[in-house]
C-alpha angles and dihedrals in degrees: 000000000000114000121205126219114297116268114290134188123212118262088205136022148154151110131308129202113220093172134252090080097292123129109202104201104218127180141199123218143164114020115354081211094048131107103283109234118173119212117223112212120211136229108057083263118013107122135232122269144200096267097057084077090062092067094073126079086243082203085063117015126079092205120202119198123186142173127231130246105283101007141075111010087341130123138269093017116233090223089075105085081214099070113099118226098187085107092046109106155142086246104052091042086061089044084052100050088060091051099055084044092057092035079061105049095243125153097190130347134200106256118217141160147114138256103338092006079062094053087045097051086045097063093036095054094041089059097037106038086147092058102052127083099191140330132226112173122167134193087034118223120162097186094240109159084245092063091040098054090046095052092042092030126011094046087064082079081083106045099024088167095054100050088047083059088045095048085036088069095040085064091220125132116245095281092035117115098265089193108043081057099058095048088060091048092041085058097046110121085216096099081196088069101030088050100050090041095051094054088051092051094051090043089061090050091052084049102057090046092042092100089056114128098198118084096174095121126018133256110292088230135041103193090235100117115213126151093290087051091048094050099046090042095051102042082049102059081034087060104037095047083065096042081236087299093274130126112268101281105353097144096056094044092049099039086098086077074062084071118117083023111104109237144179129192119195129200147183107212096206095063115126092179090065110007118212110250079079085069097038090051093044081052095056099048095039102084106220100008117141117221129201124194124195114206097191098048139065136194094316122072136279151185091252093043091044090047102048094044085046083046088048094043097049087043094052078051092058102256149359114279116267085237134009114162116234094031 
């Protein structure tokens, strides 16, 4: 079994205004000296927690956590209907991410993250290739509306019963856009139509993981929704209504401007949420990039997957730790 780093707390940590109303929560851990790494939730709209920091050699990482807009610590909080999303994009998280960079005095940071963190750094990176160190992404999604029918429509070809269910609360017919549906409903102020639909939503996410081998960590989402699962349900359909706001496969066509910057993509082959021809494109096109498959995981994580992304991390940082217990 592969360990990650020991439990950490932040040294620093608060909220940042980037403007529009809107109060991004950021946090510092690990060495303030050390090599500045940012770590990309996914989602849209899941949240960081307190593992992520244990990804991170606390001795040479300065590690920096946020929340997205909406989600997490964040505010306003997606789950209140009231909170308007119009100014929650792909665009202005990107714009956030610089300036947390800048707020914390940093000339170029280490991007990592995993599914919608993946298609985030990306576009970051693409736009700001002056400003990365290095990129290490696993379980690789880039938000084109391909990616985003299969995981909301062609997958359906494996749990016909339980799409049915899912279409069933959008209230759509068979050809109708399932998604666009439940972002409405996600945004509706009657908590007796956004519950039940975010627990639909987040059943149909269980239900595209639930082959998955590997019980190493737990479901991302319970189906209990409280005001986390809201948010997250309701920032993804936002998102994905929209395909991230970005032109059908632009971050594969523009990964070449990647090139000179180290990378590693890591896969699980069995994934149904992101299959794996996305990464194997994104390879392709990324001039450089490293990419690990591997044949026995899917979209959750493993001990292959955690130990090559620890193996990748140690190695950015120039070099694996002298001891670690456990590894």
């Amino acid at each position: 079994m592969t360990e990650l780093y020991p439990p950490i707390e932040p040294y620093d940590q608060g909220m940042l205004d980037v403007g529009e109303g809107n109060l991004v929560y950021w946090e510092t851990c690990g060495n303030p000296d050390g090599k500045p790494a940012v770590m990309v939730h996914g989602g849209p709209g899941q949240g960081c927690v307190p593992n992520m920091r244990r990804m991170f050699d606390p001795e040479r990482y300065r590690a920096v956590l946020f929340d997205q807009r909406g989600c997490g610590r964040s505010t306003p909080h997606a789950s209140d209907p009231d909170t308007d999303l119009r100014h929650n994009t792909t665009d202005r998280l990107v714009a956030d991410m610089e300036l947390l960079r800048e707020h914390l005095g940093i000339d170029r940071w280490l991007l990592t993250g995993g599914s919608w963190g993946t298609t985030l750094a990306l576009v970051y990176a693409e736009r700001n290739p002056h400003r990365v160190s290095e990129i290490m992404l696993s379980a690789i999604s880039t938000t084109r509306r391909s990616e985003i029918d299969w995981l909301y429509r062609g997958v359906r070809r494996f749990f016909p019963d339980e799409w049915e269910q899912f279409r069933q609360g959008a209230g759509t017919d068979r050809d109708g856009d399932v998604v666009g549906a439940y972002a409405r409903l996600l945004g509706d102020p009657d908590p007796r139509v956004r519950y039940p639909a975010a627990k639909a939503w987040c059943t149909w996410e269980d239900v595209v993981l639930s082959l998955e081998q590997q019980k190493t960590a737990p479901a991302v989402h319970n189906c209990q929704p409280g005001d986390d699962v809201l948010a997250f349900a309701r920032l993804t359909a936002h998102y994905y209504a929209h395909a991230g706001w970005l032109e059908e496969n632009a971050v594969i066509r523009d990964a070449g401007r990647l090139a000179g910057i180290p990378g590693v993509l890591i896969h699980g082959r069995l994934d149904l949420s992101c299959p794996v021809d996305t990464a194997w494109e994104l390879a392709n096109a990324w001039p450089g990039v490293e990419l690990l498959i591997d044949d026995h995981s899917g979209h959750r994580g493993s001990d292959i997957k955690r130990a090559w992304m620890l193996d990748s991390l140690d190695r950015f940082a120039g070099g694996r730790a002298d001891a670690l217990a456990g590894r």
